[in-house]
C-alpha positions, -999 to 999 in steps of 0.1 A, spaced: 0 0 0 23 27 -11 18 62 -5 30 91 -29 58 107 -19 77 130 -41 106 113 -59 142 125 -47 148 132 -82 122 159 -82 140 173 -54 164 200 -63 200 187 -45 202 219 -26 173 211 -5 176 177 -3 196 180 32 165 206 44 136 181 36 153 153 52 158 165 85 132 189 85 116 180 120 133 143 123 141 147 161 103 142 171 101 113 147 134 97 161 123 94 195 89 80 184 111 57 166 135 52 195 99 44 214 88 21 195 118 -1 193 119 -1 232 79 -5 244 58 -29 231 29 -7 231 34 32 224 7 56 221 16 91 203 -8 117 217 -14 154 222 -32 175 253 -66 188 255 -79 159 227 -96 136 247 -88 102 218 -57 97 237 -73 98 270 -96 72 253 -67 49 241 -49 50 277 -74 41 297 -87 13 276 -52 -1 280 -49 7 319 -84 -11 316 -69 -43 304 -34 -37 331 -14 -34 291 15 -16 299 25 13 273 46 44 268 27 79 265 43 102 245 30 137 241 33 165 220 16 200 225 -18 203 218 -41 223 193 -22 253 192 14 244 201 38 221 182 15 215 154 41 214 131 62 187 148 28 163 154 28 173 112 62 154 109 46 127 127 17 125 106 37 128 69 59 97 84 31 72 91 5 89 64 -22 86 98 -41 120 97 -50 122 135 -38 113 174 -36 93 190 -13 69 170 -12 39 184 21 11 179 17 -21 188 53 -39 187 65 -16 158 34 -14 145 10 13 134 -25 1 142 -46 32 143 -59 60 168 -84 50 200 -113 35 183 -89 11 164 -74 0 193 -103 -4 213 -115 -25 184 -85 -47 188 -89 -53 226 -126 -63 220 -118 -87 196 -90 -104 212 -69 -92 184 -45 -76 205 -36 -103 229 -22 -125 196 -3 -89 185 17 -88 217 21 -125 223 
């Protein structure tokens, strides 16, 4: 399921440098999360859908790492670099072991189904 993204050779060299690290840090330590929590929910204040996703997990005793990242008016364009790197257009983005499985009602999905017991086993 490819997405488009904008061939490096319609990239003009002298920016190449710019769009490639343009806001990596935030997506390193999500990246840096993921590789050390089996569970990582990526979430930002005052939206309640990470509130949703935590407690369903605190529900079931699943352990997980919070990270979060400003909310509606602050660091918008950091949670942007986020979004352009997994192609999901809202939070919270939900990891289960390295991978991307939606936002709160995905996950709550997964739990109700059994699903996400077989995920982490």
């Amino acid at each position: 399921m490819p997405r488009p993204v904008l061939e490096e050779a319609r990239i003009h060299p002298a920016i190449r440098n710019k769009v490639a690290e343009s806001r990596q840090t935030i997506v390193r330590e999500v990246m840096a999360a993921i590789a050390a929590n089996d569970v990582v929910v990526v979430g930002m204040g005052i939206n309640p859908h990470p509130k949703q996703a935590r407690k369903a997990l605190d529900a079931i005793g699943q352990p997980y790492k919070y990270l979060e990242y400003g909310n509606y008016l602050s660091q918008w364009r950091d949670r942007n670099a986020l979004k352009m790197w997994t192609g999901w257009p809202t939070f919270p983005m939900v990891f289960v072991k390295g991978t991307l499985v939606g936002g709160a009602s995905d996950l709550q999905k997964l739990i109700d189904s059994g699903e996400l017991k077989g995920l982490l086993d």
